[in-house]
MOPAC internal coordinates of N, CA, C and O (Angstrom, degrees):
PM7 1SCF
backbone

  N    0.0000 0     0.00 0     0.00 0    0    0    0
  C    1.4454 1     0.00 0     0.00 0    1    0    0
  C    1.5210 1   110.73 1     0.00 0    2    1    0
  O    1.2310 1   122.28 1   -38.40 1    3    2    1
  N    1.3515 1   113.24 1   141.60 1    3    2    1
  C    1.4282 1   123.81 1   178.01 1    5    3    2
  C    1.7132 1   122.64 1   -99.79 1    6    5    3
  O    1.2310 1   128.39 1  -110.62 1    7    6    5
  N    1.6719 1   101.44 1    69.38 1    7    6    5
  C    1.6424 1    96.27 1   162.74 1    9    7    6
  C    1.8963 1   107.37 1    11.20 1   10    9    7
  O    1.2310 1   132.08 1   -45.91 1   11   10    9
  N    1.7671 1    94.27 1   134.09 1   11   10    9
  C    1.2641 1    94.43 1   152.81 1   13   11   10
  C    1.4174 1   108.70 1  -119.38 1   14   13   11
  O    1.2310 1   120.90 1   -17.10 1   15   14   13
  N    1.4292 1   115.89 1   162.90 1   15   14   13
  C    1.5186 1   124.00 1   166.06 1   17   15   14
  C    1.1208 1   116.01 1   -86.30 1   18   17   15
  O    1.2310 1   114.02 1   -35.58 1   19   18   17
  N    1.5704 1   128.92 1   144.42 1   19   18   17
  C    1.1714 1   153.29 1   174.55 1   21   19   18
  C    1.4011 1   111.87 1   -72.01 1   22   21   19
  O    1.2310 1   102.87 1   -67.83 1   23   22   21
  N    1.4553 1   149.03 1   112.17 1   23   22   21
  C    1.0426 1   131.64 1   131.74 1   25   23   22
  C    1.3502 1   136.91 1   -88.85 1   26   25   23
  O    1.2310 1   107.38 1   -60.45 1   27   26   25
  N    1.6051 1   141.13 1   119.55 1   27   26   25
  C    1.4435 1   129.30 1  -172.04 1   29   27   26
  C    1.3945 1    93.92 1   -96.82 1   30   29   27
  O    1.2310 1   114.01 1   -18.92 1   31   30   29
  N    1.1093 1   128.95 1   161.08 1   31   30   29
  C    1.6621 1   139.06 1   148.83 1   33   31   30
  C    1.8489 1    82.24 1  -153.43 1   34   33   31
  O    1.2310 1   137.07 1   -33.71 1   35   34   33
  N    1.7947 1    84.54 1   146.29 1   35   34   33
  C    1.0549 1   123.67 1  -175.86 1   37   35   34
  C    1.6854 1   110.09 1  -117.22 1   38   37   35
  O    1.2310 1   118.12 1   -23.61 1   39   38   37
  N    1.3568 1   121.18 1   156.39 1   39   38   37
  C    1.4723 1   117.97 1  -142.79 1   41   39   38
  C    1.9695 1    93.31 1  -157.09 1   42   41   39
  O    1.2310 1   121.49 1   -48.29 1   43   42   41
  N    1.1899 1   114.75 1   131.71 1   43   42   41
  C    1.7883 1   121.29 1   166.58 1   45   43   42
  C    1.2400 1   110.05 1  -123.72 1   46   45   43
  O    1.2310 1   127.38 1   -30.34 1   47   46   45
  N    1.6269 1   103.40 1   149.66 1   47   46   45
  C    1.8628 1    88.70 1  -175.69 1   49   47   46
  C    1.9815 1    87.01 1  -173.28 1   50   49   47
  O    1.2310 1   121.91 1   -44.78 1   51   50   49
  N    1.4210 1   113.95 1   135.22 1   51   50   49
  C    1.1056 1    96.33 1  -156.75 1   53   51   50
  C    1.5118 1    91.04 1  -120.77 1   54   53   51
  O    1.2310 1   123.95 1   -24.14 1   55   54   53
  N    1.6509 1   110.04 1   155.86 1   55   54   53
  C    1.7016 1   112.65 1   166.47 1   57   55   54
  C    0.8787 1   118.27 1  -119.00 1   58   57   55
  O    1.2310 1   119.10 1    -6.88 1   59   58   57
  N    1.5979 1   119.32 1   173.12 1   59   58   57
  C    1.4096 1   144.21 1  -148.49 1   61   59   58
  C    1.3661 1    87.61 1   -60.79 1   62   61   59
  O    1.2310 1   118.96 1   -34.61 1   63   62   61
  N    1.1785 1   119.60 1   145.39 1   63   62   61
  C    1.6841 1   136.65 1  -174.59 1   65   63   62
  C    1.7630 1    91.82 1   -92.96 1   66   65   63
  O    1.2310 1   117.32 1  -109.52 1   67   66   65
  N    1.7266 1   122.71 1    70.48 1   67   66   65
  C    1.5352 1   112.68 1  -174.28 1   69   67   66
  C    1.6721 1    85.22 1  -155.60 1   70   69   67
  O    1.2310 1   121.54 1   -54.59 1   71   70   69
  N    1.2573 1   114.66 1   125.41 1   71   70   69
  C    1.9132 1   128.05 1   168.09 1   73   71   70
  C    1.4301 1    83.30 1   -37.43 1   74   73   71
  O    1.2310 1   128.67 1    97.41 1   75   74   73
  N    1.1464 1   100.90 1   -82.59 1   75   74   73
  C    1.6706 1   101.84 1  -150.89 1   77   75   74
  C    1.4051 1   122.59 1   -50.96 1   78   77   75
  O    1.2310 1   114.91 1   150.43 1   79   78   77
  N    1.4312 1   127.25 1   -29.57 1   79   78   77
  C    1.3529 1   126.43 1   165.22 1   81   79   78
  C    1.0819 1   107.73 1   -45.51 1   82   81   79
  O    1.2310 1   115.65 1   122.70 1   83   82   81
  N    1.5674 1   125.85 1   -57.30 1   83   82   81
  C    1.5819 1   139.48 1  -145.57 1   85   83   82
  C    1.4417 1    87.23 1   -91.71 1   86   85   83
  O    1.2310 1   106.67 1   136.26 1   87   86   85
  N    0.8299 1   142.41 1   -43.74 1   87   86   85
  C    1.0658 1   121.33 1   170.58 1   89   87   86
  C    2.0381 1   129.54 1   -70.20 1   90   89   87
  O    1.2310 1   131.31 1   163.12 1   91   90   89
  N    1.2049 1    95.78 1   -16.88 1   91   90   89
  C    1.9913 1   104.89 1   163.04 1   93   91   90
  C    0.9661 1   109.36 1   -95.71 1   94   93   91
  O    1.2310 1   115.71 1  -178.68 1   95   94   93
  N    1.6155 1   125.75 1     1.32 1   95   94   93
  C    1.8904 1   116.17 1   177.62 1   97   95   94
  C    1.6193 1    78.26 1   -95.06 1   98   97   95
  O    1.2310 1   111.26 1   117.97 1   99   98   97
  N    1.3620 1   134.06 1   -62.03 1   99   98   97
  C    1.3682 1   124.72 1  -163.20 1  101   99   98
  C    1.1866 1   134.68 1   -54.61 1  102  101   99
  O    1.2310 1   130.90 1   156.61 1  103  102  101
  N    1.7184 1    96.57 1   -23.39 1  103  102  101
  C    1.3632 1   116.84 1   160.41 1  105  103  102
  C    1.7862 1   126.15 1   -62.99 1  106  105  103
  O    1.2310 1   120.58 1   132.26 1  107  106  105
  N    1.5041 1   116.49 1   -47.74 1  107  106  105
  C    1.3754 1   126.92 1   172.07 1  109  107  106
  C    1.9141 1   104.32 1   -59.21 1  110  109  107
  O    1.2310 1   124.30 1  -179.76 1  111  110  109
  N    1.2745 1   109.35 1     0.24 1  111  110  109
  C    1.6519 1   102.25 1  -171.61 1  113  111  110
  C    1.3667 1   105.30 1  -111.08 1  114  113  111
  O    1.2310 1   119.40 1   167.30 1  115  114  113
  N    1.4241 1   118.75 1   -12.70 1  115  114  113
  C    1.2394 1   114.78 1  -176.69 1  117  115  114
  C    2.0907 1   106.90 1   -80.75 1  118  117  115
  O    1.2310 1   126.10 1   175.78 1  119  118  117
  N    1.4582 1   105.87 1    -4.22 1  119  118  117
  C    0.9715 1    99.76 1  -162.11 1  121  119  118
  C    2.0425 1    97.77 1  -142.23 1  122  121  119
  O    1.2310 1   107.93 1  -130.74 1  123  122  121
  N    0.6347 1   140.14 1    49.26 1  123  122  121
  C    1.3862 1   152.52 1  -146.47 1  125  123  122
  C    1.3948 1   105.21 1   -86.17 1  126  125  123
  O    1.2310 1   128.65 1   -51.63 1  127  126  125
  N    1.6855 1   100.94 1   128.37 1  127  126  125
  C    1.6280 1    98.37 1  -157.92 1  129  127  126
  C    1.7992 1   112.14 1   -49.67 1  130  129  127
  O    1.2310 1   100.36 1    -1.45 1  131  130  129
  N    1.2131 1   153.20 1   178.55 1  131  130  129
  C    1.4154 1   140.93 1   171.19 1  133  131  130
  C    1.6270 1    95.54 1   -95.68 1  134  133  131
  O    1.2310 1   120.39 1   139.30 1  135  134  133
  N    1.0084 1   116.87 1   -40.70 1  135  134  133
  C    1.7179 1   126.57 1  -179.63 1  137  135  134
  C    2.0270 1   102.07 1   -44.93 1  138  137  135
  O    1.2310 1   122.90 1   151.02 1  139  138  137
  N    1.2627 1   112.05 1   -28.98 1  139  138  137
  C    1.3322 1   127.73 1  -175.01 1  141  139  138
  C    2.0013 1   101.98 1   -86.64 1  142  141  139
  O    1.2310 1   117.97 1   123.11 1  143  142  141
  N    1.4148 1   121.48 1   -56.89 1  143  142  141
  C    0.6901 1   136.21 1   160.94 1  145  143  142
  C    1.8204 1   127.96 1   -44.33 1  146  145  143
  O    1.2310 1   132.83 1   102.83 1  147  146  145
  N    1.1388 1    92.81 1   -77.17 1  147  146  145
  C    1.6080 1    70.80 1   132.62 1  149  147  146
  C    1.7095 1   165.55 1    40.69 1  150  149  147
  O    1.2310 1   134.93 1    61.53 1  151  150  149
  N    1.3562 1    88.71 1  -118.47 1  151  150  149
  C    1.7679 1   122.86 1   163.69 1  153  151  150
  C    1.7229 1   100.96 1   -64.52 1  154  153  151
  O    1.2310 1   125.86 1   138.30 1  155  154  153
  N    1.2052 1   106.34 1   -41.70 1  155  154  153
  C    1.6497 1   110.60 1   170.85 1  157  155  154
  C    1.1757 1   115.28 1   -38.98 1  158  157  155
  O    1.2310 1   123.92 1   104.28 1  159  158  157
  N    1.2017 1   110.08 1   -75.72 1  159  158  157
  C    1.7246 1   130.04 1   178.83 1  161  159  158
  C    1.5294 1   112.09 1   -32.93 1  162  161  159
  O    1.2310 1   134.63 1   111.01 1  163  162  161
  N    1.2297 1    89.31 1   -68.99 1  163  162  161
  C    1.8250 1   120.30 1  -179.98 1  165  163  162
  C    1.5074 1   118.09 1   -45.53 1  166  165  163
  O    1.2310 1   119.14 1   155.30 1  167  166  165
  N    1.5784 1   119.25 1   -24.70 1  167  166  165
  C    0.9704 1   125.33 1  -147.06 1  169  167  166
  C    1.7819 1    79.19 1  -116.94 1  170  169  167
  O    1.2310 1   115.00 1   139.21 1  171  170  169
  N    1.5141 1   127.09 1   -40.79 1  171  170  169
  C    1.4542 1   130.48 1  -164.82 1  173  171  170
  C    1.3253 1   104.26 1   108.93 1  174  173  171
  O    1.2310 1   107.67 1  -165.98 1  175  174  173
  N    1.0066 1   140.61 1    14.02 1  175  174  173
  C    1.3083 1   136.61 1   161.80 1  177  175  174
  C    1.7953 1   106.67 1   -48.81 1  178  177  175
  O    1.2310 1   104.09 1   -45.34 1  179  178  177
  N    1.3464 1   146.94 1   134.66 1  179  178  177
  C    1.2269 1   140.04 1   161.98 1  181  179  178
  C    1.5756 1   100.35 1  -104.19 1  182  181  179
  O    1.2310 1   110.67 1   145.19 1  183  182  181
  N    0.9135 1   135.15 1   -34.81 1  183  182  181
  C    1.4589 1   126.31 1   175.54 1  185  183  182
  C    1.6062 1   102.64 1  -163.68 1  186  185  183
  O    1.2310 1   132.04 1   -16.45 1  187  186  185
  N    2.0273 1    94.35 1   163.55 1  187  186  185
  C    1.5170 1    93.20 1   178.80 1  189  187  186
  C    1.7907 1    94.82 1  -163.72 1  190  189  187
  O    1.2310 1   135.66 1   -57.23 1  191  190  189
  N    1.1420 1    87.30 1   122.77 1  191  190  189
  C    1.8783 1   103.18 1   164.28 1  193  191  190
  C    1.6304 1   127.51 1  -106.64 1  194  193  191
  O    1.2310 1   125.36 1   -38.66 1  195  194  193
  N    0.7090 1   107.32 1   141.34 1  195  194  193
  C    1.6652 1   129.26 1   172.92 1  197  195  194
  C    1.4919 1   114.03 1  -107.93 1  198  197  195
  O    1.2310 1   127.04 1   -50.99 1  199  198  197
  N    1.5725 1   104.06 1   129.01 1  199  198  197
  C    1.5055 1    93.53 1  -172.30 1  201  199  198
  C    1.5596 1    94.37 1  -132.15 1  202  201  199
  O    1.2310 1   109.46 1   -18.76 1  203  202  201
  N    1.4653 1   137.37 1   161.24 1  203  202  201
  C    1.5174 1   119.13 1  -162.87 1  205  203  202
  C    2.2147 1    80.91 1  -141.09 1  206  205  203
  O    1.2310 1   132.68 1   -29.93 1  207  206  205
  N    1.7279 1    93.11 1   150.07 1  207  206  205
  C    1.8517 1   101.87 1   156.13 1  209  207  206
  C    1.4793 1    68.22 1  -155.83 1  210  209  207
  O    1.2310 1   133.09 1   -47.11 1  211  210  209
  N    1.6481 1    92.30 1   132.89 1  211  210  209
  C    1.1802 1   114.59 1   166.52 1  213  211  210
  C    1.2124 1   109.30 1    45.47 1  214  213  211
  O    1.2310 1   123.67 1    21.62 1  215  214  213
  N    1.2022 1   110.56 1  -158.38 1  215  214  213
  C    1.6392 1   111.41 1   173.65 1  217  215  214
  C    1.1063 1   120.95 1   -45.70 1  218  217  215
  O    1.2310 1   116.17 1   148.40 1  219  218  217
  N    1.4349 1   124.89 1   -31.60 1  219  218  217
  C    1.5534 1   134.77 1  -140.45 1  221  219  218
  C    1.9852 1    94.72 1   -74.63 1  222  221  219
  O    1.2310 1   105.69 1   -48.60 1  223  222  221
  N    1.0834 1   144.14 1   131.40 1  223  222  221
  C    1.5221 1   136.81 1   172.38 1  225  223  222
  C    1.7828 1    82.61 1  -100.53 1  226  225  223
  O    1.2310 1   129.91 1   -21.42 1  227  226  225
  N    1.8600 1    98.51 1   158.58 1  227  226  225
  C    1.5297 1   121.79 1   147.67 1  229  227  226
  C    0.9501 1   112.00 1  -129.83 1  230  229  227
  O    1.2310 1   114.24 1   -51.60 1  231  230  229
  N    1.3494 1   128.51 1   128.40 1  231  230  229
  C    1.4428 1   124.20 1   173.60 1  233  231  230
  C    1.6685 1   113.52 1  -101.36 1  234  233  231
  O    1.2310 1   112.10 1   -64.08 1  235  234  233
  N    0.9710 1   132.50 1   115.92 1  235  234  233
  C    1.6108 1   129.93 1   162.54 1  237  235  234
  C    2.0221 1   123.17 1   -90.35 1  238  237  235
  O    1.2310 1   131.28 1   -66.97 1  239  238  237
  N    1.2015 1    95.84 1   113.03 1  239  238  237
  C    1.6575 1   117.17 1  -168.74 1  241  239  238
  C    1.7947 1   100.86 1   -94.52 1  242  241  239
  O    1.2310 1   117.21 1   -67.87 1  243  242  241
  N    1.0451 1   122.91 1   112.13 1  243  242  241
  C    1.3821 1   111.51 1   158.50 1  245  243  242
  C    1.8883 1   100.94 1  -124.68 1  246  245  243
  O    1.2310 1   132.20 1   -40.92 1  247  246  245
  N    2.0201 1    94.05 1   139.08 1  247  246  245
  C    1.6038 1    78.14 1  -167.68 1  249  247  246
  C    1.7996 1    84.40 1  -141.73 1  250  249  247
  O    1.2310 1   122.40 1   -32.20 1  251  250  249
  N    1.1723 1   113.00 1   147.80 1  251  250  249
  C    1.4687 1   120.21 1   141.78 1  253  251  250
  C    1.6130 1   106.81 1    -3.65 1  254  253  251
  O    1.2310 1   131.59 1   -25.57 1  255  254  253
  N    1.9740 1    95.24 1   154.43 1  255  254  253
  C    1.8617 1    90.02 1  -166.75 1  257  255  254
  C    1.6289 1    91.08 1   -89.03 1  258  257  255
  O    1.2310 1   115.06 1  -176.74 1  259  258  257
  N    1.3765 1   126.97 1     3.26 1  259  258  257
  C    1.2539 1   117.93 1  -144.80 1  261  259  258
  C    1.5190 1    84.44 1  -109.93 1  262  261  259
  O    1.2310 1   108.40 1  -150.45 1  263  262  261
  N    1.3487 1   139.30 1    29.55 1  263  262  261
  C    1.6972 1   136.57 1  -156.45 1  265  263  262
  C    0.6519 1    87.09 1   -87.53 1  266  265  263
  O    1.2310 1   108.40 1     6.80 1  267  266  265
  N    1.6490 1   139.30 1  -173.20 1  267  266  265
  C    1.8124 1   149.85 1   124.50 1  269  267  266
  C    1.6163 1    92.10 1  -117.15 1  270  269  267
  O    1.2310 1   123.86 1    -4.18 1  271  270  269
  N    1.3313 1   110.21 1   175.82 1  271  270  269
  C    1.3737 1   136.30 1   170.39 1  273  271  270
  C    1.7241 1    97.67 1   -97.14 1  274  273  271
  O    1.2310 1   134.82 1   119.40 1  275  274  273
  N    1.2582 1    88.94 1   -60.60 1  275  274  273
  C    1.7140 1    98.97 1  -161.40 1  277  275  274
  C    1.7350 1    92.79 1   -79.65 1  278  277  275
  O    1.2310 1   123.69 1   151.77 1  279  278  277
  N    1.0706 1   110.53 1   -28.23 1  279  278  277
  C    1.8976 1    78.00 1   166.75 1  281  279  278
  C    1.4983 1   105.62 1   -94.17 1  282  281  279
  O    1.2310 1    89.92 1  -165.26 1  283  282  281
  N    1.1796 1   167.24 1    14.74 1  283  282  281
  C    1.0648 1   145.06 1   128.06 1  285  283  282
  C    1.7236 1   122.44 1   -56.17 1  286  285  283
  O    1.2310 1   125.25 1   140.44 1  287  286  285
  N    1.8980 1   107.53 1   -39.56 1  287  286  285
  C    1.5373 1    81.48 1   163.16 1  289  287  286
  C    1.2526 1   125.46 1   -87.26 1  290  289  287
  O    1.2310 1   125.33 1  -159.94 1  291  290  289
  N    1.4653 1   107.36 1    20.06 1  291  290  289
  C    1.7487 1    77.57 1  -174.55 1  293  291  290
  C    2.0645 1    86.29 1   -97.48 1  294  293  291
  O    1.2310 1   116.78 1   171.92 1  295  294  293
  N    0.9381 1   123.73 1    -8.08 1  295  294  293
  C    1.3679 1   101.94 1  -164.71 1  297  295  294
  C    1.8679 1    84.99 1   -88.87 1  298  297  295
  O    1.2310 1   103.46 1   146.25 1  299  298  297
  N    1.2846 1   148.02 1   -33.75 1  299  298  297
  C    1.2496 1   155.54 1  -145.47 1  301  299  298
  C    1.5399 1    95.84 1   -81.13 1  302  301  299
  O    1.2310 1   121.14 1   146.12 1  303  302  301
  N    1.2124 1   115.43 1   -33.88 1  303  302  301
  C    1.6158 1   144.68 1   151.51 1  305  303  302
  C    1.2669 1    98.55 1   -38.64 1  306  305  303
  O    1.2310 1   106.52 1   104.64 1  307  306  305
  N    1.1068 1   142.67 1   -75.36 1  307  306  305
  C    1.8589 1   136.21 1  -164.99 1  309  307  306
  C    1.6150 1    98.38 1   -90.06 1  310  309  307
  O    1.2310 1   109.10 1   155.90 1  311  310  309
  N    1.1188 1   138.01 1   -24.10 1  311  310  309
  C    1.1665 1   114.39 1  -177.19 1  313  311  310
  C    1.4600 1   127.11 1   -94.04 1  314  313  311
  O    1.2310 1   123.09 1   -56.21 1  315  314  313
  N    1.7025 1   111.68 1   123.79 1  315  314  313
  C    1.3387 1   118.61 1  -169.31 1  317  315  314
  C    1.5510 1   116.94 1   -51.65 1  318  317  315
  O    1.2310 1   109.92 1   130.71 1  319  318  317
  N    1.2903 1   136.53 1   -49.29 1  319  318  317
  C    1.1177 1   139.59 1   159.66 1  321  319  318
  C    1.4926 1   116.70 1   -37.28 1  322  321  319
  O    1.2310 1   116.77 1   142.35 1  323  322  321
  N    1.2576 1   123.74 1   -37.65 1  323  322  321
  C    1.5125 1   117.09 1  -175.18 1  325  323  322
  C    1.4240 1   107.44 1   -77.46 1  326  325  323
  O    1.2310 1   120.65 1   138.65 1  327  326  325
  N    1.7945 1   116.37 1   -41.35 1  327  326  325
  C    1.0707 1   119.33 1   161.57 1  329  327  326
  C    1.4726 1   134.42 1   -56.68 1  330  329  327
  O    1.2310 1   125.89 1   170.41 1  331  330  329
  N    1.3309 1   106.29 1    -9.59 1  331  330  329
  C    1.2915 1    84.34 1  -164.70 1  333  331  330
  C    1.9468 1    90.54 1  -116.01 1  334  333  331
  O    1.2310 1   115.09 1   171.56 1  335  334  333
  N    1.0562 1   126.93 1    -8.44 1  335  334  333
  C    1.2476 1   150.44 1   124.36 1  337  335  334
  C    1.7980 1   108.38 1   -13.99 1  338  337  335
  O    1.2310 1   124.44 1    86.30 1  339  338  337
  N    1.4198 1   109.08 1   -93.70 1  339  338  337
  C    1.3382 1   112.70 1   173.79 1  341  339  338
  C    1.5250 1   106.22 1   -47.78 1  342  341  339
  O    1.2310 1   106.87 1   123.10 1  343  342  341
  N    0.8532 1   142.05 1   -56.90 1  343  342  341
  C    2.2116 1   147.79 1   176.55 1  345  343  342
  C    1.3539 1    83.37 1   -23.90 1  346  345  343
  O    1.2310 1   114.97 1   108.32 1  347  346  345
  N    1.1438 1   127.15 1   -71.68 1  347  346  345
  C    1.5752 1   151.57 1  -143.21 1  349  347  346
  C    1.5110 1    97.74 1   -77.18 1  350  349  347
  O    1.2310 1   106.45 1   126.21 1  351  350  349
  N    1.1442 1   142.80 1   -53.79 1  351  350  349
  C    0.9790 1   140.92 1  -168.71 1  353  351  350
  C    2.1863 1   112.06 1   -91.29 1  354  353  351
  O    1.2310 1   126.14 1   142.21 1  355  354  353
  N    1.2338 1   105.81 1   -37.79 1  355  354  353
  C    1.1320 1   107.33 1   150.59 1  357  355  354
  C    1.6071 1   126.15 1   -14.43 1  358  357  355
  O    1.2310 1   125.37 1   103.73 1  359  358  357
  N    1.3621 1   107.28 1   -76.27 1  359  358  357
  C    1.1035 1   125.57 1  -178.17 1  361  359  358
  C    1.4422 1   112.07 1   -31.01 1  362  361  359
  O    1.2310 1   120.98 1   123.93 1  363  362  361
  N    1.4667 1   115.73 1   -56.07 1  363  362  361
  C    1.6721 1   112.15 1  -168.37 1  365  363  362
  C    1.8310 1    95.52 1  -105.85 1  366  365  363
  O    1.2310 1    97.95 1  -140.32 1  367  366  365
  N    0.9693 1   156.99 1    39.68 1  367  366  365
  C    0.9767 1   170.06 1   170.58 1  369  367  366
  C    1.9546 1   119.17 1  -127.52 1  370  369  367
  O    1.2310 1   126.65 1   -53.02 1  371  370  369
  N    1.3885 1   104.81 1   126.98 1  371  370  369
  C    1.1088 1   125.52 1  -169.47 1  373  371  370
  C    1.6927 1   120.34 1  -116.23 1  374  373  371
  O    1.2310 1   115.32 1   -67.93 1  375  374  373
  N    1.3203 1   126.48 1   112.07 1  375  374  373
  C    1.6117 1   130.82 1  -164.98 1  377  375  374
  C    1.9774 1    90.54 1   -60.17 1  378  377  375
  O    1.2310 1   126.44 1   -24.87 1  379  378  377
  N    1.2059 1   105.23 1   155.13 1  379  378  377
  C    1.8517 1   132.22 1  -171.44 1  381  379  378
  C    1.7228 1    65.78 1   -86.06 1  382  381  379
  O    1.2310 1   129.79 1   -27.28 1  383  382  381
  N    1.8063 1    98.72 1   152.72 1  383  382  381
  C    1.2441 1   119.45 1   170.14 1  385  383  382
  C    1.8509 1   109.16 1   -63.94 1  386  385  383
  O    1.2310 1   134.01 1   153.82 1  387  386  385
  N    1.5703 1    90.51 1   -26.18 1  387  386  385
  C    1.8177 1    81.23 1  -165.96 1  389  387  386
  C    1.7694 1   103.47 1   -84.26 1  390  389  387
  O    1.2310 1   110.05 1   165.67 1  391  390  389
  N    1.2503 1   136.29 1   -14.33 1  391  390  389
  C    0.7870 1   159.03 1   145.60 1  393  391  390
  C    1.9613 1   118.13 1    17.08 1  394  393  391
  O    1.2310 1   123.65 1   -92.94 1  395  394  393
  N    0.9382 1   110.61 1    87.06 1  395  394  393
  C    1.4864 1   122.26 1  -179.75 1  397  395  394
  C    1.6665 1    98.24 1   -47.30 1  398  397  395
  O    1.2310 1   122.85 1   -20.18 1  399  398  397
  N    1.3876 1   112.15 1   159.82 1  399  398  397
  C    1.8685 1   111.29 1   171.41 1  401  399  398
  C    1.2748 1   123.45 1   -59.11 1  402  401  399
  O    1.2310 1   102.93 1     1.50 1  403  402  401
  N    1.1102 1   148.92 1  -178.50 1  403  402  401
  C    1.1820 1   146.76 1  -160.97 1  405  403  402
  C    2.1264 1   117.15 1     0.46 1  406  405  403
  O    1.2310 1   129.06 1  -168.60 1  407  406  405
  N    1.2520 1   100.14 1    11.40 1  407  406  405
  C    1.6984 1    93.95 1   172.86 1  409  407  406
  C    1.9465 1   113.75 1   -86.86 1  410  409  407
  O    1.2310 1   138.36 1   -36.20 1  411  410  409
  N    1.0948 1    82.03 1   143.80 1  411  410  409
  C    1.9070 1    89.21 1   178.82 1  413  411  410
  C    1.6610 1   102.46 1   -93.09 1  414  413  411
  O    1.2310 1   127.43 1    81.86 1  415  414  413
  N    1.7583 1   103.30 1   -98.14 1  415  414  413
  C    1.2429 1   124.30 1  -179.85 1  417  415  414
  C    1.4338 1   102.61 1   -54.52 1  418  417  415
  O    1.2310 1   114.13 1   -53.55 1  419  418  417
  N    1.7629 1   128.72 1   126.45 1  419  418  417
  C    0.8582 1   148.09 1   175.40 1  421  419  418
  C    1.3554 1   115.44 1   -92.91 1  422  421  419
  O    1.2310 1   109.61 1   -73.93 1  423  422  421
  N    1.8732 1   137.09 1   106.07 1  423  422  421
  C    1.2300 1   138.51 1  -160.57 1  425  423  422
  C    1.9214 1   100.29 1   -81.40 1  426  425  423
  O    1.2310 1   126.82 1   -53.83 1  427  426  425
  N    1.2546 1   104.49 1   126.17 1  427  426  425
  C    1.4615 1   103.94 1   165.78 1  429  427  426
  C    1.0924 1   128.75 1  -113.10 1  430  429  427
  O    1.2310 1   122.15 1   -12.20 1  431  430  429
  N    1.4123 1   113.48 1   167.80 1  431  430  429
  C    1.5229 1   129.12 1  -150.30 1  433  431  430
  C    1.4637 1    93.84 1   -92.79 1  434  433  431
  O    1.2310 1   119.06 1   -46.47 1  435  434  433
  N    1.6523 1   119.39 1   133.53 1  435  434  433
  C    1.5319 1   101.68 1   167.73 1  437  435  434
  C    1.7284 1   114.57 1  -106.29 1  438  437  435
  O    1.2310 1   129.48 1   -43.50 1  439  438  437
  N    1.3592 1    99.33 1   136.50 1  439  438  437
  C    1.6381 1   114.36 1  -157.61 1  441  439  438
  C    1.7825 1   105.75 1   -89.66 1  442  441  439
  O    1.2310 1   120.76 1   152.24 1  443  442  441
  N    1.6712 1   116.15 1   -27.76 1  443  442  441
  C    0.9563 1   127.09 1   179.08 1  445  443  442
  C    1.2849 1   123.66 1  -151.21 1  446  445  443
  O    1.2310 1   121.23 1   -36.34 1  447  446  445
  N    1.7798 1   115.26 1   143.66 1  447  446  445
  C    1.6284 1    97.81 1   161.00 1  449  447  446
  C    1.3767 1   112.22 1   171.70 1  450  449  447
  O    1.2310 1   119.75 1   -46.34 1  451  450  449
  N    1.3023 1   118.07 1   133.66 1  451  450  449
  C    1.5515 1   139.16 1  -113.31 1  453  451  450
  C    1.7926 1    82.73 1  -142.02 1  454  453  451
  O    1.2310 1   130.02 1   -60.31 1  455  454  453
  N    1.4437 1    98.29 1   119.69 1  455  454  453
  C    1.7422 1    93.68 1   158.51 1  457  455  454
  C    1.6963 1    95.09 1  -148.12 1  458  457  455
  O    1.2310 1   129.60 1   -25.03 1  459  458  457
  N    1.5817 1    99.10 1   154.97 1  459  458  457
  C    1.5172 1   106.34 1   179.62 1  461  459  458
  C    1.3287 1   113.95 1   -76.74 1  462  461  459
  O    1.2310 1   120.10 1   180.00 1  463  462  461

């Protein structure tokens, strides 16, 4: 058997400062289309969490060494479900001030990290 490699990237992305949004984005997560799920797999994603304070979201990505970024969006790009997914999620979701044009999830830099 051939070890796989771990990749994490970590992700910020902030929402509408409103109960009720944050509470219908948290709601669409308890139940996440499988068509979305999916593209996960397909793409090498091995797992992914979302963690929320306040508005602020974190997302944690760990994927296969063989992932891309840019090939997952470009195929997430043709597929109607992802799009219409992102439409949907749009709504209660807010771009990071530092935030390039059309970017959502903001990729971060990791500053530290300590394992035994």
């Amino acid at each position: 058997l051939i070890p796989i490699t771990v990749k994490r990237y970590c992700f910020a992305l902030d929402l509408q400062p409103d109960p009720e949004s944050i509470r219908a984005y948290e709601k669409h997560h308890e139940a996440v289309w499988p068509e979305i799920l999916q593209t996960f797999e397909q793409a090498g994603i091995s797992a992914m969490e979302i963690y929320r304070i306040e508005e602020r979201l974190f997302m944690i990505m760990d994927t296969e060494d063989h992932f891309s970024l840019e090939e997952k969006a470009f195929h997430d790009a043709q597929n109607p479900f992802v799009q219409k997914w992102e439409s949907l999620m749009w709504e209660y979701q807010v771009a990071l001030p530092t935030a390039k044009p059309n970017e959502k999830w903001v990729l971060m830099r990791p500053i530290f990290h300590w394992k035994a």
